[in-house]
VOTOR-249515 format. One record per residue (C-alpha): residue in three letters; x, y, z; residue number from 1. Coordinates in steps of 0.05 Angstrom, whole numbers, plus 5000, padded with zeros to 4 digits. Example, Ala and Ser with C-alpha at 12.3 -4.5 7.8 and 13.67 -1.06 7.14 Angstrom:
<torvexs>
  type     x     y     z  seq
   ALA  5246  4910  5156    1
   SER  5273  4979  5143    2
</torvexs>
This chain:
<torvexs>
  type     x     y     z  seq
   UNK  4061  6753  5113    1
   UNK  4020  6738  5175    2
   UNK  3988  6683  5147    3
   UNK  4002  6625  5090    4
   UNK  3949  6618  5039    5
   UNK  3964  6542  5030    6
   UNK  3960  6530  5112    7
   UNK  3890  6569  5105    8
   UNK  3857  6533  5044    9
   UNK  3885  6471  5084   10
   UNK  3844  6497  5143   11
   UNK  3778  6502  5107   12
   UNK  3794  6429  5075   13
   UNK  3788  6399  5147   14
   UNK  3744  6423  5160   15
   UNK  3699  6420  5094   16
   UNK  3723  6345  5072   17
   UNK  3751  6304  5137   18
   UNK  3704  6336  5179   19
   UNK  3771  6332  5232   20
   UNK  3761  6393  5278   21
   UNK  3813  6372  5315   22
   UNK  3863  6378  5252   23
   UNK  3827  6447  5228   24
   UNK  3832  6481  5299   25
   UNK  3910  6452  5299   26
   UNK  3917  6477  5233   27
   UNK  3876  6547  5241   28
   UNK  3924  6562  5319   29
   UNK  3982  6553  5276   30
   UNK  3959  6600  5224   31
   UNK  3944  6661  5277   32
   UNK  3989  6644  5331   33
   UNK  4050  6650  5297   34
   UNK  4118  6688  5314   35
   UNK  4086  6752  5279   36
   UNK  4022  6749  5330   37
   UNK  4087  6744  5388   38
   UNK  4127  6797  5360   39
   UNK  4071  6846  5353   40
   UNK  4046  6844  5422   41
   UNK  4126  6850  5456   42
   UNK  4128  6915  5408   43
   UNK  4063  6944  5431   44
   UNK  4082  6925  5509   45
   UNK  4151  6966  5495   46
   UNK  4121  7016  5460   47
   UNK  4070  7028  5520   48
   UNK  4121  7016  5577   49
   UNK  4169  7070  5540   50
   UNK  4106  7117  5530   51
   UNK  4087  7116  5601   52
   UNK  4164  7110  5630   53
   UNK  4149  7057  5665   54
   UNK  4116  7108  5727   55
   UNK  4066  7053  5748   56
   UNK  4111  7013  5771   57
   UNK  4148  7066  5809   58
   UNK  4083  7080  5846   59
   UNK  4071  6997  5865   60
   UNK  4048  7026  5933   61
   UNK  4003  7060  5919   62
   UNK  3976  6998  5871   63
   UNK  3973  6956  5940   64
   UNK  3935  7019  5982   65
   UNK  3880  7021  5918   66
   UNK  3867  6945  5919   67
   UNK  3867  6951  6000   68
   UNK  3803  7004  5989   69
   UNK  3847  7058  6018   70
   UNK  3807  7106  5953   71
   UNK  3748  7074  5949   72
   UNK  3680  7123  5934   73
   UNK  3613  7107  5947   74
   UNK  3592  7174  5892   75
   UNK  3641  7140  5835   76
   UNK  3611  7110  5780   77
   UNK  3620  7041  5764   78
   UNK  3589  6971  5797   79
   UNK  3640  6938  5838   80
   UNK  3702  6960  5884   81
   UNK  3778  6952  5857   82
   UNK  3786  6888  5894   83
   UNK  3730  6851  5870   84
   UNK  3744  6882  5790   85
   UNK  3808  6845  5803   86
   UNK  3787  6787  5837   87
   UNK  3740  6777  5780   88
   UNK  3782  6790  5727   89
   UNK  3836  6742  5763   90
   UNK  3786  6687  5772   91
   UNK  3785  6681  5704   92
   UNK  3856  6652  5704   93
   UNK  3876  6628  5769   94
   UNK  3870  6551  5765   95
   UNK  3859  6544  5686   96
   UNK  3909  6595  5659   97
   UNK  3956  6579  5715   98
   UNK  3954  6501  5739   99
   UNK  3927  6480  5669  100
   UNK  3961  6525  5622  101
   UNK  4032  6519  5653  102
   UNK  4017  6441  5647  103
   UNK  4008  6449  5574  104
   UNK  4069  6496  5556  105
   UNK  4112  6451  5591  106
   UNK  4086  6384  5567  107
   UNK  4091  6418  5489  108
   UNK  4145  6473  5500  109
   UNK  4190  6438  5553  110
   UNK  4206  6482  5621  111
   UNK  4240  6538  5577  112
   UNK  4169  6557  5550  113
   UNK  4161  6584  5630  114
   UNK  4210  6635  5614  115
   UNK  4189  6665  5556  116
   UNK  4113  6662  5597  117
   UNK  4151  6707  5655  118
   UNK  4181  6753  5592  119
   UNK  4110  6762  5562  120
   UNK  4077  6774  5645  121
   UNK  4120  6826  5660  122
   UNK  4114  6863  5586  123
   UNK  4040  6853  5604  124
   UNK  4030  6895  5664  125
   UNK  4045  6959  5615  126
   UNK  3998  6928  5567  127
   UNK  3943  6924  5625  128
   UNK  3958  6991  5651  129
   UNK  3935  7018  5584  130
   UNK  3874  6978  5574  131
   UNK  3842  6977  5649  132
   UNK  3857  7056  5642  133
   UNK  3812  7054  5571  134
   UNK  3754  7010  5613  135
   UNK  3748  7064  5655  136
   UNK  3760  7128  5615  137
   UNK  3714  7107  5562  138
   UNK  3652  7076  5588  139
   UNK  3574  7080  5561  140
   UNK  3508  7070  5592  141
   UNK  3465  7010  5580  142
   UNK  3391  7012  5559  143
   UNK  3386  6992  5637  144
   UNK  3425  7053  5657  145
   UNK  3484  7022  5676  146
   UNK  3548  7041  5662  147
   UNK  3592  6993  5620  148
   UNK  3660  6984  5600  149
   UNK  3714  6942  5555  150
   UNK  3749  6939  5490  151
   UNK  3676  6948  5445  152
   UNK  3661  7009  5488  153
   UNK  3727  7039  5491  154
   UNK  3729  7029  5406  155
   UNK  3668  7054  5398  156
   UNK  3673  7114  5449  157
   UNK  3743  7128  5440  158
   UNK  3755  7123  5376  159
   UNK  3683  7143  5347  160
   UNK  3632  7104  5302  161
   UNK  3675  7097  5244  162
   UNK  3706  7060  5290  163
   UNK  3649  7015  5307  164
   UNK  3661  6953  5263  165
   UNK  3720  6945  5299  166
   UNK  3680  6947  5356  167
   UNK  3633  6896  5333  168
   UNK  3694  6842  5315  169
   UNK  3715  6844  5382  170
   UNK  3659  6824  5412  171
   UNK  3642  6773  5362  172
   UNK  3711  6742  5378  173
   UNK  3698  6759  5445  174
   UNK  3627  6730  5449  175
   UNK  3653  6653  5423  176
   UNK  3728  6662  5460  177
   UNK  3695  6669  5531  178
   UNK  3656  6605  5524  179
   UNK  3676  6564  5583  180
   UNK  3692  6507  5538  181
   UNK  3766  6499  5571  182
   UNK  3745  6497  5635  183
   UNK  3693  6448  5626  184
   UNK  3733  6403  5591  185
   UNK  3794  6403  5636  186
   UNK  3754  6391  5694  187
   UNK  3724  6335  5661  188
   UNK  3781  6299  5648  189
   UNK  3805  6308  5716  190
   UNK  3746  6283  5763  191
   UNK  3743  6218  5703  192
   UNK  3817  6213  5712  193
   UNK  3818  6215  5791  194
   UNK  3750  6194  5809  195
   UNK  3720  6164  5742  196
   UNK  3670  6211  5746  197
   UNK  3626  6213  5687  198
   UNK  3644  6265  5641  199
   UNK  3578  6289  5624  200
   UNK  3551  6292  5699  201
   UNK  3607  6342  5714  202
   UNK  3592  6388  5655  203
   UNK  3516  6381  5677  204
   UNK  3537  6402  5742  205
   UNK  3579  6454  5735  206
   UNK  3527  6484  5685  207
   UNK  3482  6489  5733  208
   UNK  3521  6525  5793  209
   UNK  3547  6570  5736  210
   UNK  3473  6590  5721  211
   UNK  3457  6606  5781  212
   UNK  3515  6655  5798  213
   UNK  3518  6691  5726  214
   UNK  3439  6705  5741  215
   UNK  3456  6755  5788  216
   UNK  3507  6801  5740  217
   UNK  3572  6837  5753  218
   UNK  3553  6849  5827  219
   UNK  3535  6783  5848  220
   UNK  3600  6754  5808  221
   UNK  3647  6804  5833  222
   UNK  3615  6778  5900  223
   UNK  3635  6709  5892  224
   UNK  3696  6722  5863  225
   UNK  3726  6775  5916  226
   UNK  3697  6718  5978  227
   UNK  3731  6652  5929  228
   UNK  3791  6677  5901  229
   UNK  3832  6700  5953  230
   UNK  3820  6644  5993  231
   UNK  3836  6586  5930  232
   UNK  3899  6634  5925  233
   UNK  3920  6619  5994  234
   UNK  3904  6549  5995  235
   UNK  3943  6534  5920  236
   UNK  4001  6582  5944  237
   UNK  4007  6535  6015  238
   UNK  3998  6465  5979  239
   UNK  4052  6492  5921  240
   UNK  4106  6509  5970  241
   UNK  4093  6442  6006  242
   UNK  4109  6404  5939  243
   UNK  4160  6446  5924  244
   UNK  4203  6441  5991  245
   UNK  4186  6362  5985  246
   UNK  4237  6376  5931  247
   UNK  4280  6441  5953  248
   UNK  4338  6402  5925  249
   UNK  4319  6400  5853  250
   UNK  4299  6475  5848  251
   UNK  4372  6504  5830  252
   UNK  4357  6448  5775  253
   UNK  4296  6469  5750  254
   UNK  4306  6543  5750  255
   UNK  4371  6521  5696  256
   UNK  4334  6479  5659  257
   UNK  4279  6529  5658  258
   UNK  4332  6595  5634  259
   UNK  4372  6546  5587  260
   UNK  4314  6517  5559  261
   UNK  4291  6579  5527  262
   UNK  4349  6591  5482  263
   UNK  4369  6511  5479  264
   UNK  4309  6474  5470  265
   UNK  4343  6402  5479  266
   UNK  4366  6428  5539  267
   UNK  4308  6434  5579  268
   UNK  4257  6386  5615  269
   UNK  4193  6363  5569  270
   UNK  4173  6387  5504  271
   UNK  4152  6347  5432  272
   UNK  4207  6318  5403  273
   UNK  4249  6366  5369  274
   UNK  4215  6434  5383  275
   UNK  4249  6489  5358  276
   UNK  4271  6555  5400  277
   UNK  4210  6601  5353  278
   UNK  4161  6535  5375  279
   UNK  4185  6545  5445  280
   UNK  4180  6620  5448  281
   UNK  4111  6617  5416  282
   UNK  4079  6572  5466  283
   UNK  4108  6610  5517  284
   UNK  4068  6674  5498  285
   UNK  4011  6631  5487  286
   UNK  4011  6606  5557  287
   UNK  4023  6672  5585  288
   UNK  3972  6712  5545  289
   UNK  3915  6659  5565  290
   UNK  3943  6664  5640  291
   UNK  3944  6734  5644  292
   UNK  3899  6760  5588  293
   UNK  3940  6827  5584  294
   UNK  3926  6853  5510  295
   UNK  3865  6801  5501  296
   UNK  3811  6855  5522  297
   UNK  3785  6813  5568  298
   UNK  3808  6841  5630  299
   UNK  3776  6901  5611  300
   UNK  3714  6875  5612  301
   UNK  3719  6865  5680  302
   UNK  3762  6934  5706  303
   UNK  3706  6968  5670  304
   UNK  3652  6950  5726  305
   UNK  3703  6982  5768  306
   UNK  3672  7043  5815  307
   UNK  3727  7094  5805  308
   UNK  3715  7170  5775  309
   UNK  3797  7158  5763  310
   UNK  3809  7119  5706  311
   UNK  3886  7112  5724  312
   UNK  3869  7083  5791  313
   UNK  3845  7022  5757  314
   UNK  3897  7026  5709  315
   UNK  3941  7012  5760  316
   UNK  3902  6958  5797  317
   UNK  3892  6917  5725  318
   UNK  3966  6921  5726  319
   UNK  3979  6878  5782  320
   UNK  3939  6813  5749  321
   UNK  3999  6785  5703  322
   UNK  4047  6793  5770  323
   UNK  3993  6749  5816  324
   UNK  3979  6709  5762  325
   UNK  4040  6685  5714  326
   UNK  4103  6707  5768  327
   UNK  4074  6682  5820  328
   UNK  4016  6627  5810  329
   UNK  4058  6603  5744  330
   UNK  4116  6601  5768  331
   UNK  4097  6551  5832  332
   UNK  4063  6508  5791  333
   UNK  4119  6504  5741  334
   UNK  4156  6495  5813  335
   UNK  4112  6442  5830  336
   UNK  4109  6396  5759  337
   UNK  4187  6399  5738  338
   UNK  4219  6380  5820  339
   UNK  4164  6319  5806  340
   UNK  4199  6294  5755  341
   UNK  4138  6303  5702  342
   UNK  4137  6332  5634  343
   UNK  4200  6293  5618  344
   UNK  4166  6240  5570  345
   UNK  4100  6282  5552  346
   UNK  4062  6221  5572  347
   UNK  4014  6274  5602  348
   UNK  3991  6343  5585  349
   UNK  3938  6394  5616  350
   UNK  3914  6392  5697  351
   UNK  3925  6305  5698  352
   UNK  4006  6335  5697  353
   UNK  3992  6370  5755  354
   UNK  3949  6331  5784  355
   UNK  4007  6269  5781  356
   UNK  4046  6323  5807  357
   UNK  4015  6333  5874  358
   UNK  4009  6265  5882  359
   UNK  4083  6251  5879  360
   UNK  4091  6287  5936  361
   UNK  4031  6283  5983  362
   UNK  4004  6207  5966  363
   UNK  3933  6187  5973  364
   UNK  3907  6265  5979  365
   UNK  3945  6305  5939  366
   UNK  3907  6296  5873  367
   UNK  3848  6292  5911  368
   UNK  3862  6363  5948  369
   UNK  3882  6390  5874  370
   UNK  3819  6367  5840  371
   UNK  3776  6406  5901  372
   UNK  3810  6456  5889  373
   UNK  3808  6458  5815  374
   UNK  3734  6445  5816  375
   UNK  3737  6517  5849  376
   UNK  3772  6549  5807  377
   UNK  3737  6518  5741  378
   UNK  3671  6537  5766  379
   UNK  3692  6618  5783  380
   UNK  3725  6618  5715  381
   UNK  3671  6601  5682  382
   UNK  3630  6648  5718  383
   UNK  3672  6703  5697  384
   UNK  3677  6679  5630  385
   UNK  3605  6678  5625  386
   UNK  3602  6753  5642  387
   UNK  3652  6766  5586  388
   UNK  3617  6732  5540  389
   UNK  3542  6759  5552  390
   UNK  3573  6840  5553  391
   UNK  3598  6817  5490  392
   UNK  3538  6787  5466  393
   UNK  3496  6846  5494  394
   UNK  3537  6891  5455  395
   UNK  3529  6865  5393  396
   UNK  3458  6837  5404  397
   UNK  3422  6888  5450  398
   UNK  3400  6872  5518  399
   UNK  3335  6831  5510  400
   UNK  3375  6785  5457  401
   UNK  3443  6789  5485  402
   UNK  3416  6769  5553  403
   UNK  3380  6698  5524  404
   UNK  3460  6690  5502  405
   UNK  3469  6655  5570  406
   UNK  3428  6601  5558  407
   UNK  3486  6584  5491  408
   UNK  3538  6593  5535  409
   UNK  3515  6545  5590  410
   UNK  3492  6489  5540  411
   UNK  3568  6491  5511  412
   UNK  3601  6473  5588  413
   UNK  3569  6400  5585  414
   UNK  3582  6391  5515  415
   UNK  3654  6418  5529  416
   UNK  3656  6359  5575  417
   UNK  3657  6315  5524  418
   UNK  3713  6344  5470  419
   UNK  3772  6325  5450  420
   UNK  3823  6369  5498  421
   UNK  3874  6388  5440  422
   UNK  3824  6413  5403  423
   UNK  3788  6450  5463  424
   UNK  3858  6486  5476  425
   UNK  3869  6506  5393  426
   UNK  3804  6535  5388  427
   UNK  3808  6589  5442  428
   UNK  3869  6599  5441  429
   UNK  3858  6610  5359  430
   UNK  3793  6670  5391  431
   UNK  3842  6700  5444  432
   UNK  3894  6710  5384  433
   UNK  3827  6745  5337  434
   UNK  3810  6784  5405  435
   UNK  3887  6808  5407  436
   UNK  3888  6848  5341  437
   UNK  3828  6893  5345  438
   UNK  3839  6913  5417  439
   UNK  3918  6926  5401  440
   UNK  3895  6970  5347  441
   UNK  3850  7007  5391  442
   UNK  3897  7017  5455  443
   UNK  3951  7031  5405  444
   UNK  3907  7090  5378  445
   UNK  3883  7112  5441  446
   UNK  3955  7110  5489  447
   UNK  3962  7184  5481  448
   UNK  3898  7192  5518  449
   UNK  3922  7148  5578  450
   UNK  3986  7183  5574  451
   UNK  3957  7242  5587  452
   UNK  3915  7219  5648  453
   UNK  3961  7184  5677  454
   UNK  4017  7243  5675  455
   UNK  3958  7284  5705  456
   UNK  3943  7239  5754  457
   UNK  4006  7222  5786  458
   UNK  4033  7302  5789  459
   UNK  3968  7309  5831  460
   UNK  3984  7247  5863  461
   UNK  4062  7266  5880  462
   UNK  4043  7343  5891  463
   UNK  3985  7315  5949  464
   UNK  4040  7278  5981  465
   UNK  4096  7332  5991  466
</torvexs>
C-alpha cells in the first residue's frame, strides 16, 4: 500500500489534539515520501529515457547552441527566450535546493544520500525532457491574451476536460508548495546565526524586494533571473573549488565515503543514528527532486513562458537543469561540507552546515561571503516561486482573484521567518511529493505525443545538417 492507515489517523491526531505541526508534517512526509513515491518516479524516468532512446542526450550540442540563442525567434510564441526560461526555472534551486538541501541530506542521510541524489539527477533529465516538451506543446491563452503553459495546462489541454480535476489538484498542490516558506526560513536562520540578525526583519525584508520584482510578471522575472543567476553560479562555483582544493587531499575520501555510503549506511560520513540503506535512498531522492524539480511540474511552469514554435527545443533546454543543478552545484557543495569535516556528528543541519563549512576554510569571510551570497539566491527563489505559485493560483482562481494571491504568498515569507526549520522542510517537501503524482500521470499519458515530436524534430534536425 502507498500509505498506512494507522500513520495517517496518527497524522490528523497531531494535528487535531497536540496541536504539534512539527510532529504532523514529520508524520504526514513519512506517509507520502516513502520508497513507493521513489520507486515510481525511477520507473517513469526509465520508462521515458527507453521511450525516447535516450536521443537528447546524443544531441547535447545542440542543447548548448539553443540556450546560447543560436534559434531564437522574435515571431515564436511564448514570453521569454530559452536562457532566461532556464535561468528562471534554475533560480528556483540554485542556493536552496543545492547549498541547503545537500546540507540536509547529508546531516540526515550521511554523504551516501549524495549518490542516490546524482542517480535520481541524471534519471531526471529524461523526466524534464518530457515535461518542458508538454509546457510548450500544450499551452492556452489567458483572459489577458497571453499564452501560458505548465502541468494544469498541459492536463487540461492534453488530455481534455475530463481531465480537468486533475488539472485543478495540481495547482492546488502547486499553489501552497511554491510558497517561499523554505527560503525564508533558511535565510533567517542564517543572517541570526552569523549576524544575529532579527529573524523577523529579514522576512520583512525580503518580502518586500520579492514584491517588487513578482509585480512585473514572467518578463520582468525571467529578467532578473537571466542578469542574477549566472553570475551567483560563477561566484558559488569559484568559492566551492577554493574550499575544496583547501582540502584536495580528503576528496579520494569523500568520493568513497560518498559511493560506500549508499549501500553501507555506517559506512559513510553523517547521518541519524542508525539510518537504514531505504532511509538513505529516500532522502536522497528527496534532496534531488527538490534540487532539480524534474517530475514536480514546476519546471514547467517556467519552460512554458518559453518563446519557441518548437516544443522539443525546450524540451531539450529543461533537460539541462538537473545536470547544472544536482551534478554540478550538488556535488561541490557536498565537496565543500564532507573535506570540512562537518556532518560527522549532525550537530548542524540546513545552510548553518555550509555556512561552518566555508568558514573552515576561508576564516573571518567565508560565512560572511556565503550568507551574501545566499541572501541572493533566497531572494530569486522566491521570486520564482512566487510566479509558480500565482499561475497556479490564477488557474484555479481566474485572473482578478488569482492575481490578489500574491499578497498570501508574500505575508507567508516573514512568517516563514519565524518557523520551526524541520517542520518548514516536511511540509514542502510533503506538496512537492502531492505535485509529483498528478503530473506523472499526465506526462505518463501524454509521452507518446512527445515521442512523436521529438522523432519529427530531430530527422529534420539530422536531415538539415547532412
Amino acid at each position: 500500500m502507498l500509505f498506512n492507515l494507522d500513520v495517517l489517523l496518527s497524522c490528523i491526531e497531531n494535528l487535531v489534539f497536540k496541536n504539534s505541526m512539527e510532529i504532523f508534517w514529520a508524520k504526514v512526509v513519512n506517509l507520502v515520501w516513502g520508497l513507493p513515491l521513489v520507486i515510481i518516479m525511477a520507473t517513469a524516468s526509465c520508462y521515458f529515457a527507453y521511450l525516447i532512446r535516450f536521443a537528447p542526450l546524443r544531441h547535447l550540442r545542440h542543447s548548448f547552441l539553443l540556450l546560447a540563442g543560436r534559434f531564437n525567434s522574435e515571431l515564436a510564441p511564448g514570453e521569454v527566450s530559452h536562457f532566461r526560461a532556464l535561468c528562471t526555472a534554475l533560480s528556483g534551486t540554485i542556493g536552496m535546493g543545492n547549498i541547503a538541501g545537500v546540507a540536509v541530506a547529508i546531516s540526515a542521510g550521511g554523504s551516501g544520500a549524495v549518490f542516490w541524489m546524482w542517480i535520481a539527477g541524471l534519471l531526471g533529465m529524461a523526466t524534464k525532457f518530457f515535461t518542458c516538451t508538454l509546457s510548450c506543446m500544450y499551452r492556452k491563452a489567458d483572459t489577458r491574451g497571453v499564452m501560458q503553459g505548465g502541468p494544469m495546462y498541459y492536463i487540461e489541454v492534453g488530455l481534455g476536460q475530463k481531465f480537468k480535476p486533475l488539472a485543478m489538484l495540481f495547482a492546488v498542490f502547486g499553489m501552497v508548495g511554491c510558497l517561499g516558506v523554505f527560503q525564508s526560513n533558511q535565510l533567517a536562520q542564517l543572517l541570526d546565526n552569523q549576524w544575529s540578525f532579527p529573524p523577523l526583519a529579514t522576512g520583512i525584508i525580503a518580502m518586500l524586494i520579492v514584491g517588487g520584482v513578482v509585480t512585473g510578471g514572467s518578463v520582468r522575472i525571467g529578467r532578473v533571473a537571466g542578469s542574477l543567476v549566472p553570475l551567483m553560479c560563477a561566484i558559488y562555483i569559484v568559492g566551492s573549488l577554493l574550499v575544496v582544493f583547501d582540502n584536495i587531499e580528503l576528496v579520494p575520501t569523500v568520493f568513497a565515503s560518498i559511493i560506500y555510503g549508499a549501500f553501507t549506511p555506517e559506512a559513510g560520513i553523517g547521518g541519524a543514528a542508525g539510518i537504514t540503506f531505504r532511509e538513505v535512498l529516500v532522502m536522497g531522492v528527496r534532496r534531488a527532486v527538490f534540487s532539480n524539480e524534474a517530475g514536480v511540474g514546476t519546471e514547467a511552469l517556467a519552460h512554458g513562458a518559453a518563446q519557441t514554435a518548437e516544443p522539443v527545443r525546450e524540451g531539450l533546454v529543461g533537460m539541462l537543469g538537473p545536470f547544472i543543478d544536482t551534478h554540478l552545484i550538488c556535488t561541490l557543495t557536498a565537496l565543500v561540507i564532507l573535506t570540512a569535516g562537518l556532518g560527522a556528528d549532525g550537530s548542524d543541519t540546513g545552510i548553518i552546515m555550509a555556512a561552518k563549512a566555508f568558514e573552515s576554510s576561508v576564516p573571518g569571510y567565508g560565512a560572511n561571503i556565503l550568507s551574501i551570497a545566499f541572501a541572493l539566491f533566497a531572494v530569486t527563489t522566491m521570486t520564482t516561486y512566487a510566479y509558480y505559485s500565482i499561475k497556479c493560483a490564477r488557474y484555479l482562481l481566474g485572473e482578478v482573484y488569482g492575481s490578489r494571491f500574491v499578497y498570501i504568498y508574500l505575508l507567508f515569507i516573514p512568517v516563514a521567518a519565524l518557523w520551526n526549520s524541520a517542520m518548514t522542510i516536511n511540509m514542502i517537501d510533503t506538496f512537492y511529493a502531492m505535485m509529483i503524482v498528478p503530473n506523472l500521470i499526465a506526462t505518463i499519458l501524454l509521452a507518446p505525443k512527445v515521442v512523436a515530436a521529438a522523432s519529427d524534430y530531430f530527422n529534420r534536425y539530422d536531415r538539415a545538417r547532412s
